[in-house]
N, C-alpha and C positions, 0 to 999 in steps of 0.2 A: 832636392839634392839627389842627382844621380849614383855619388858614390865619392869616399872620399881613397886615396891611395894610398899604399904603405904606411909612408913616410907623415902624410898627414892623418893618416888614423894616429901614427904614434903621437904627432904632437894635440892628438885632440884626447887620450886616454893617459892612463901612468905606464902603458906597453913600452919600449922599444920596438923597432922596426923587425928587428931579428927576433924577437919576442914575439911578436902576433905571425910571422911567418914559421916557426915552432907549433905553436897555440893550433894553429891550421892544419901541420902536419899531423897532431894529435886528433883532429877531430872536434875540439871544440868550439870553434870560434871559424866558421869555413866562409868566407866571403866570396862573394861571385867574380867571376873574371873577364876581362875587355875583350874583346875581339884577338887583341895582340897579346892576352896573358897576362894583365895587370892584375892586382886584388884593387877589388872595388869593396869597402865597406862604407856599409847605406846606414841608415840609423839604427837599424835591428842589431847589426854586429858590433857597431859601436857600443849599444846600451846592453848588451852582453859582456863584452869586454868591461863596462862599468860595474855591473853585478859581477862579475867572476870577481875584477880585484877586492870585490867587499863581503863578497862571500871566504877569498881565503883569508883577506883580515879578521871579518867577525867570529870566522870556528876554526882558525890557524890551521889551514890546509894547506899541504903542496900540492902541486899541477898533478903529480902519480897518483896524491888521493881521487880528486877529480876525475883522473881520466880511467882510475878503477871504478868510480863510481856509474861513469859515461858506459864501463863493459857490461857491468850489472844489468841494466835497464838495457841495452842492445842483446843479451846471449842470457835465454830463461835458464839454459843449462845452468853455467855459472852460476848463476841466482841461487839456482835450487841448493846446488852444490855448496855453496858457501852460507846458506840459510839453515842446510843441514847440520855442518860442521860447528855453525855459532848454536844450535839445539842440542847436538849430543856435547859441547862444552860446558851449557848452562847445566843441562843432567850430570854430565862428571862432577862437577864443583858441589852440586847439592846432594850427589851419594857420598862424593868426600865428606860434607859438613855432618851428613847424619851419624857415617860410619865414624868418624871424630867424638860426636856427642854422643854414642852406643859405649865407646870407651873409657869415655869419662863416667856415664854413669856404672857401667860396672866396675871401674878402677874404685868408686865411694863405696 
């Protein structure tokens, strides 16, 4: 199978047609193109688009989560940045819990 188009990706997936041309414009789901500018998806992006819909049903994701995920793993800045910001939150929470139970025990 050379590829299948739009309209018959949609009816072989749970996509819409407007839906995987979306899906494409984000980046996820990119299918190759004809000569004349058709999307051609071949088995790869089909059994992606099968994993995407089951990936956002089993951990109830929207496409935003995904395609912040997709920025992640493309831009190590980001990464760092947002890896740092979830470290000094887990630090705040555990100086809040201590300075919490410093209070209490002086409050006995």
């Amino acid at each position: 199978m050379d590829g299948l188009k739009v309209g018959e990706a949609a009816a072989h997936t749970t996509w819409s047609p407007r839906m995987l041309r979306y899906l494409e414009r984000l980046g996820l789901v990119v299918p190759s193109r004809t000569g004349a500018g058709y999307r051609l998806y071949a088995l790869r992006e089909l059994n992606q688009l099968r994993s995407l819909a089951e990936l956002r049903r089993r951990y109830r994701l929207e496409i935003s989560d995904l395609v912040f995920a997709a920025r992640l793993r493309r831009e190590p800045d980001l990464r760092r940045a947002v890896d740092g910001w979830l470290a000094d939150a887990d630090d705040l929470a555990w100086v809040e819990w201590e300075q919490r139970k410093h209070e209490r025990l002086l409050a006995a």
